[in-house]
C-alpha positions in Angstrom: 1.8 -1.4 -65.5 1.7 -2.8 -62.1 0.8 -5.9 -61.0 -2.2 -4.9 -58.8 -4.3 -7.3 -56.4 -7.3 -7.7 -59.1 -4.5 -8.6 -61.6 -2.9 -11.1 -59.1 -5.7 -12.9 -58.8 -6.9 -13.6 -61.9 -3.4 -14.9 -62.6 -2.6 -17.0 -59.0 -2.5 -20.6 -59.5 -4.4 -22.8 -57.9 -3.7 -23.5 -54.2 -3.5 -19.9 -53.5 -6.1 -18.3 -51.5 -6.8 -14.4 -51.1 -7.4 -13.9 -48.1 -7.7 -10.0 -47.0 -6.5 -6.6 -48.6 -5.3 -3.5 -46.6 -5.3 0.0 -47.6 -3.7 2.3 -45.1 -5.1 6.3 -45.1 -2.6 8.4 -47.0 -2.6 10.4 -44.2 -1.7 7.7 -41.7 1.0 6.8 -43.5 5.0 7.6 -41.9 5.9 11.0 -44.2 9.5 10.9 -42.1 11.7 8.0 -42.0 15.5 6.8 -41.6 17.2 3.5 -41.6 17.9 4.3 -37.6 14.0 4.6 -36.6 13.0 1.7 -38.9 15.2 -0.3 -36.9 13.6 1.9 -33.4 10.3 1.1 -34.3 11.0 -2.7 -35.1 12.7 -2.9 -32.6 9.4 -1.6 -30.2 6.4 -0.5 -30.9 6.2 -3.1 -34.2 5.6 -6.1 -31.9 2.3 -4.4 -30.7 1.1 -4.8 -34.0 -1.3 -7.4 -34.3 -1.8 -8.4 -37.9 0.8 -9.3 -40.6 -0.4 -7.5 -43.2 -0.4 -4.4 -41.3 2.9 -5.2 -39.9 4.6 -5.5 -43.6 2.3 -2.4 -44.4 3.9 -0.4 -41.5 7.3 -1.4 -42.4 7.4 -0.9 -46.2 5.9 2.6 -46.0 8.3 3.9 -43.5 11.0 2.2 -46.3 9.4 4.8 -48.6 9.5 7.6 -46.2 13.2 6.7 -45.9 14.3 7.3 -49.5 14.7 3.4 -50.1 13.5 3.0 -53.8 11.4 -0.3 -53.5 8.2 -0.4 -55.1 7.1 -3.5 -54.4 7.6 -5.7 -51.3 6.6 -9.2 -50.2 7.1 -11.9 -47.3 6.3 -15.3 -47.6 6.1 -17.3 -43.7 5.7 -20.9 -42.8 2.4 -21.9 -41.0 1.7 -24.9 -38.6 -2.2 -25.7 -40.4 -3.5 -28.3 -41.6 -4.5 -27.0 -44.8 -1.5 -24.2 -45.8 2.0 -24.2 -46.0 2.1 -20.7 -45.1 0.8 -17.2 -45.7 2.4 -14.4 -48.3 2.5 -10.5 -48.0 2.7 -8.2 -51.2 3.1 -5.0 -50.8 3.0 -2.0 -53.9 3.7 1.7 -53.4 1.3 2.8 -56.5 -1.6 1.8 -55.5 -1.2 2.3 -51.8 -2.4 -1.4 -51.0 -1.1 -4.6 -49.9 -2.7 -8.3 -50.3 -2.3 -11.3 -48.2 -2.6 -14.5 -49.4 -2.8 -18.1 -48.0 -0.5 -21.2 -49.2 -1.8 -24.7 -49.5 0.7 -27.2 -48.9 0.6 -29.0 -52.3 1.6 -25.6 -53.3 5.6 -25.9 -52.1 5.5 -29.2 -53.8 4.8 -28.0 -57.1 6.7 -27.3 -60.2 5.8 -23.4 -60.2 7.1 -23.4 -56.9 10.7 -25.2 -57.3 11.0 -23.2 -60.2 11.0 -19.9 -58.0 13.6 -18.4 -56.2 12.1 -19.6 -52.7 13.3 -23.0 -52.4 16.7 -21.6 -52.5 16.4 -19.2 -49.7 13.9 -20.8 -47.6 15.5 -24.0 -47.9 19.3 -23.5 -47.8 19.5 -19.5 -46.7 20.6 -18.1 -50.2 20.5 -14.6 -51.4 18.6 -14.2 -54.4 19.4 -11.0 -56.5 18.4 -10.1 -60.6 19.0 -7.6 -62.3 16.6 -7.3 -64.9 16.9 -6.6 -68.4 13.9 -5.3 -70.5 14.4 -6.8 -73.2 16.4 -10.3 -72.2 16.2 -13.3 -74.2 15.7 -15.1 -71.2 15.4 -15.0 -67.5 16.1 -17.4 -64.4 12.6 -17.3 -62.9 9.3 -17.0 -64.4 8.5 -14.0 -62.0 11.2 -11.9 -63.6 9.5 -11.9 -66.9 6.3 -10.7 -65.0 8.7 -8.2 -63.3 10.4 -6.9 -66.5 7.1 -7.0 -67.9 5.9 -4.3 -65.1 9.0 -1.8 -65.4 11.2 -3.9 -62.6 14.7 -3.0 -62.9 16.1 -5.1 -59.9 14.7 -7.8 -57.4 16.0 -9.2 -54.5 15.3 -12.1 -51.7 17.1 -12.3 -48.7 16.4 -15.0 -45.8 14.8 -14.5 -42.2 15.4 -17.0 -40.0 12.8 -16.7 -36.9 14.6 -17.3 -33.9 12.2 -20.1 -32.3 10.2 -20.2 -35.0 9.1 -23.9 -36.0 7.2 -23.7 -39.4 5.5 -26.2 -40.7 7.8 -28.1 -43.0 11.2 -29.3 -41.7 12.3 -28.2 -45.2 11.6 -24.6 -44.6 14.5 -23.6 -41.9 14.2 -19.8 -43.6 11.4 -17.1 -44.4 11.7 -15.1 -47.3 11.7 -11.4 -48.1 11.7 -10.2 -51.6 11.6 -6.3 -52.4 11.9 -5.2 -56.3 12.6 -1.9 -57.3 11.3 0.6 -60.9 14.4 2.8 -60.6 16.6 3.0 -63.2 20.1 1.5 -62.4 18.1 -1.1 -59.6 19.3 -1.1 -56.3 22.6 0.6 -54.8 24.8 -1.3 -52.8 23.8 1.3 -50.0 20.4 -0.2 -50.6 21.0 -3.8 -50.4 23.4 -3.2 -46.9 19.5 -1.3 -45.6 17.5 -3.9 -46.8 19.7 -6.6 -45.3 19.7 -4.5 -42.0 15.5 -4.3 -42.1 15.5 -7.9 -42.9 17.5 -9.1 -39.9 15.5 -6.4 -37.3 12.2 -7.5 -38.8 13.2 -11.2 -37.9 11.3 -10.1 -34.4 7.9 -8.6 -35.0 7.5 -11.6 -37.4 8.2 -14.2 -35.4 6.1 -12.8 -33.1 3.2 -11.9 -35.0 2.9 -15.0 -37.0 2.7 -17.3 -33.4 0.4 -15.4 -32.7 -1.3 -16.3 -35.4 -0.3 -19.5 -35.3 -2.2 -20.0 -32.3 -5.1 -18.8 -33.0 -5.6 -20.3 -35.9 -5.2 -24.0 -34.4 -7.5 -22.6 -31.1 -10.1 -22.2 -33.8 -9.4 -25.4 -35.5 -9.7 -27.5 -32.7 -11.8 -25.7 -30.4 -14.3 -23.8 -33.1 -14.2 -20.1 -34.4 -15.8 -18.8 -31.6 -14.5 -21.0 -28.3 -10.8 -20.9 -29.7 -10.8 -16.7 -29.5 -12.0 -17.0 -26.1 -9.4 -19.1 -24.6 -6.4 -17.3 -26.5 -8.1 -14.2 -24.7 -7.7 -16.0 -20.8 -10.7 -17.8 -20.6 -8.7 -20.9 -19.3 -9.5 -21.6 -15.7 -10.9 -25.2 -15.2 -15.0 -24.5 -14.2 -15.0 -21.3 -15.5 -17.7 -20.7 -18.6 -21.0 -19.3 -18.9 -24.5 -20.9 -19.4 -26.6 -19.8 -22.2 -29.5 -20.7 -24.3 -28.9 -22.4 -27.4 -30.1 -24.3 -30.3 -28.8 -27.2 -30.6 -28.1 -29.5 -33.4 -26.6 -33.2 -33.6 -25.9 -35.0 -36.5 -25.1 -38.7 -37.4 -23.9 -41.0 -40.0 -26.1 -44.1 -40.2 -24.3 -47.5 -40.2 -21.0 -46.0 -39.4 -20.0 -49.3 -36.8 -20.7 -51.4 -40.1 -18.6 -49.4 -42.1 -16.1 -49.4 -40.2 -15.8 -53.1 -40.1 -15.7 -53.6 -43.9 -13.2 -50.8 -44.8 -9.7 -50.3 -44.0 -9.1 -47.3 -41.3 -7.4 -45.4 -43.8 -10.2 -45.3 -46.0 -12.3 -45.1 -43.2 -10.4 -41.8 -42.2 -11.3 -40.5 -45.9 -14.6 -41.0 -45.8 -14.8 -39.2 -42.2 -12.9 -36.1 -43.0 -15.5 -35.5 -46.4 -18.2 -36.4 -44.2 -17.1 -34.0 -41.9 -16.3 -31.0 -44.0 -20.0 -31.2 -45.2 -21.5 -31.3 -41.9 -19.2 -28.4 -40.8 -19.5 -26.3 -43.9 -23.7 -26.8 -43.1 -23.4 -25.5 -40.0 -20.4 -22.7 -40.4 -23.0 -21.3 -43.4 -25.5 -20.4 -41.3 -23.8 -18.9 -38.4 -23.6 -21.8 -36.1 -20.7 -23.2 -33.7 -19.3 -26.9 -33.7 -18.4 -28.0 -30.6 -16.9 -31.7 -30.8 -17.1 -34.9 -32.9 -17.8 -37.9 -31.3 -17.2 -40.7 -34.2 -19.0 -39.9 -36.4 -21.3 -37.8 -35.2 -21.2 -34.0 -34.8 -22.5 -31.6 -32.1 -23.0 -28.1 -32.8 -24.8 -25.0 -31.2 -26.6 -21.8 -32.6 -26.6 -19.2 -29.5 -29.7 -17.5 -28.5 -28.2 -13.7 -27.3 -31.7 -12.5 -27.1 -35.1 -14.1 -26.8 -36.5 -12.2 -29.5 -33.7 -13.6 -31.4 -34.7 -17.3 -31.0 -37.2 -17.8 -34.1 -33.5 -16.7 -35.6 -31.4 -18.6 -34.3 -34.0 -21.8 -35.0 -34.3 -21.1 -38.5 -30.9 -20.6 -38.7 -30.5 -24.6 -37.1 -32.8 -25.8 -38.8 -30.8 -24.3 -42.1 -27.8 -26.3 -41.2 -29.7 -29.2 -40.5 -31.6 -29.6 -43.5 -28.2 -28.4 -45.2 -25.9 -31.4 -43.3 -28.8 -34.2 -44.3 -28.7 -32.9 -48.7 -24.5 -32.8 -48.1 -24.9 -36.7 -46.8 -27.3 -37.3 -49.6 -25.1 -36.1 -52.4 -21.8 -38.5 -50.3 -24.5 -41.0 -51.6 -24.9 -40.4 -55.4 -20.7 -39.3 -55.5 -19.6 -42.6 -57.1 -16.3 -42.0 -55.1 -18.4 -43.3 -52.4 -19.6 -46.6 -53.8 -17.6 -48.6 -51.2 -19.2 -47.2 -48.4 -22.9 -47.2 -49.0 -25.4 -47.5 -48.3 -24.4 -43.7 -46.3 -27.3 -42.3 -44.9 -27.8 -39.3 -41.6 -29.9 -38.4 -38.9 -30.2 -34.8 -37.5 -31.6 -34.2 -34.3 -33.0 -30.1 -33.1 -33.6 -28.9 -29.7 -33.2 -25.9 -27.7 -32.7 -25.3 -24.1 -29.8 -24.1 -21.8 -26.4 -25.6 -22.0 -23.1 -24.7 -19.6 -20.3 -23.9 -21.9 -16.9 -23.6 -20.6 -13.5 -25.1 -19.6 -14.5 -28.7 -18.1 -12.0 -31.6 -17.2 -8.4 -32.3 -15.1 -6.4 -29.6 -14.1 -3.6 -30.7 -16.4 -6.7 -32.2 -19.5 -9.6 -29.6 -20.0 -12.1 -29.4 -23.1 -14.0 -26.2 -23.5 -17.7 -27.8 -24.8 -20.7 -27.9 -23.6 -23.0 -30.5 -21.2 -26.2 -30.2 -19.6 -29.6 -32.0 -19.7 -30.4 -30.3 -22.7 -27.2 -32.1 -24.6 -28.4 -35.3 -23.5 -31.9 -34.8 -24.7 -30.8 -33.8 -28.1 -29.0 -36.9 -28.1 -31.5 -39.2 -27.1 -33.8 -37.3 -30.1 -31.0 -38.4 -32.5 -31.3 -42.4 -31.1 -35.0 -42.0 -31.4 -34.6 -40.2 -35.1 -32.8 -43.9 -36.1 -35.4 -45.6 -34.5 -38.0 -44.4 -36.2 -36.5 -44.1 -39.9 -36.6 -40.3 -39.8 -34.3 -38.3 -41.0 -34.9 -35.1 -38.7 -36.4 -35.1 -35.7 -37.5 -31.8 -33.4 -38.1 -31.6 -29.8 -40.8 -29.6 -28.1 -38.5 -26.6 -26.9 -37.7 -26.2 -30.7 -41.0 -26.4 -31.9 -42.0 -23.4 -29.9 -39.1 -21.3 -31.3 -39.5 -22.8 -35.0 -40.7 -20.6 -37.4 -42.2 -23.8 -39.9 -44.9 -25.6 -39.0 -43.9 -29.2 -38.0 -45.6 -32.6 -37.8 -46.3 -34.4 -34.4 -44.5 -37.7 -33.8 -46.1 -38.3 -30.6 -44.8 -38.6 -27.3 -41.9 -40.6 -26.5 -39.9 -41.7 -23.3 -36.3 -41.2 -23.7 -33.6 -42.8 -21.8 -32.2 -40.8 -19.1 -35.0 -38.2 -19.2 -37.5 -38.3 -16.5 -40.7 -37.9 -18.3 -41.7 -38.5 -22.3 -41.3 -35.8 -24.8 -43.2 -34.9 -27.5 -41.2 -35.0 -30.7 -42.1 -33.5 -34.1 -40.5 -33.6 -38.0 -40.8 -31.0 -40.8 -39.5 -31.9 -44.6 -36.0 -31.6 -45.3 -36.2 -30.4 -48.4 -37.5 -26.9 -48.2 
């Protein structure tokens, strides 16, 4: 019995978040091995690897090719996110696979976690080593059950500490690697002095790996999934960019200055962050980009690579718009929002060219984009308010729209030389 990936995750508790699975080829995998090149190739070639669970995957395979008897391997590393704690590695030999998994924050807080072994090695630097009896009355953790359950006969967990490695939670001075073994007897002493040697060369790669990821995760965050990649690969210098063809959607919360008058900031700041992850999830859904939030309002983009790609890219806009407008609709029934209705949203469409790049101070730059075709979309959202509609359409996206819309007339907008015809469509499709 083994407890495989499909088995893990029918049994994680909540606040753990499967994230990606690796399989290496059984024919790429190291058939030669010794506890001298383990510590070569972490020593080298590991810190070219670019992803943690291929890192762990590397390493515990050339454990196997070296004669050490583990069967099952994890990792468990502090993040710097807003959202998790940290990530976990499990590695098992049987099935040839390992799983990655993310760790919400509430997560290291809990009382499945402080009843683990991890809060004594990540926290204090303890060694954490059972022996495990099939048929014990009891055991100290909860996992050892599992383990004994699964044919473990020995499990350990031995700190990392990351030299400059800052995790997330002051707490958490130490990462945690944990291998358990199925042969009979458990673990040599010979074993334990290898896998305390590993443990202190794989300090290295981790640290290294993990800022990596680190940093692009928070690029992403705060710059969006696309832009963030693209500065982490160089694209820094202040003016440099591209211009491209876009459509481009703006979104706004009704009332908001009101709002903010009659509700205390913090509770202000709780209705912004749902509002916000509804308006992002809208657009994220349906392929699109979000560049900044400005109050409460959100500005996002739908690239056009191609021209015969634009109906696409419209309909794909116009997805997230009418998606962003229902998600401010249902803020309005949730009874958790009583306080701050009446909550109501405009949406604004158009598509044109925009310059997107590095922009700013040499020593303060944002990556976003301007041009006259921001500001028109802008003034379409002012006009939407105006004239109590909930969506509103310029021109340039009409032509690329793939529904038929409804003429508003023409309109002068401020900043914008001549007046622009404007158009609406349902929002519920």
């Amino acid at each position: 019995m083994s407890d495989s990936p499909s088995q893990v995750q029918q049994s994680r508790p909540a606040g753990i978040h499967g994230r990606r699975r690796y399989k290496r080829p059984a024919a790429a995998r190291p058939k030669n091995a010794s506890l001298a090149s383990i510590k070569e190739w972490l020593r080298g070639p590991a810190h070219a690897v670019g992803s943690p669970i291929k890192l762990v995957d590397g390493l515990c395979w050339r454990m196997a090719a070296a004669g050490l008897p583990v069967d099952r391997a994890g990792i468990t590393v502090a993040l710097l996110h807003p959202q998790f704690s940290g990530y976990g590695i499990r590695w098992w030999r049987d099935i040839g696979e390992s799983e990655e998994a993310l760790v919400e924050h509430e997560v290291t807080r809990s009382d499945v976690y402080r009843a683990s072994p991890f809060p004594s090695v990540v926290e204090r630097g303890e060694t954490v080593r059972v022996r495990i009896e099939p048929r014990a009355n009891a055991y100290p953790f909860p996992v050892i059950a599992d383990l004994a359950a699964q044919g473990y006969t020995d499990y350990i967990v031995l700190p990392v500490r990351l030299q400059g490695f800052t995790p997330s939670d002051d707490s958490r001075h130490f990462q945690a690697c944990n291998w358990a073994t199925k042969r009979e007897g458990g673990f040599t002493d010979a074993d334990i002095a290898a896998l305390a040697t590993i443990a202190h060369e794989f300090a290295g790669p981790l640290a290294l790996v993990t800022e990596r990821r680190i940093s692009r995760d928070l690029l992403s965050l705060y710059l969006g999934r696309s832009t963030g990649p693209r500065v982490l690969s160089g694209e820094i210098r202040r003016g440099s960019g591209e211009a491209i063809r876009a459509a481009i959607l703006t979104t706004d919360m009704r009332g908001f200055t009101a709002l903010n008058d009659r509700l205390p900031a913090a509770r202000v700041i709780e209705l912004l962050n749902d509002w916000f992850g509804r308006q992002v999830a809208a657009v994220h859904a349906h392929g699109g980009e979000v560049l900044k939030f400005v109050g409460d309002g959100m500005l996002a983009i739908f690239p056009i690579a191609d021209v015969e790609f634009a109906r696409m890219s419209a309909r794909n806009a116009l997805a997230a718009a009418r998606d962003a407008l229902a998600a401010a609709r249902a803020m309005e029934a949730d009874p958790a929002f009583a306080d701050a209705r009446p909550l109501a949203a405009v949406a604004a469409l158009h598509a044109g060219e925009v310059f997107h790049g590095n922009i700013g101070a040499p020593d303060r730059l944002d990556f976003t984009a301007i041009g006259t075709s921001v500001n028109v979309v802008s003034r379409l959202e002012s006009l939407a308010k105006s004239l109590g509609k909930e969506l509103i359409v310029s021109a340039a996206f009409a032509e690329i729209c793939p529904e038929p819309l409804v003429s508003l007339g023409r309109h002068a907008l401020r900043g914008v030389a001549e007046p622009v015809e404007a158009f609406t469509c349902p929002v519920v499709k």
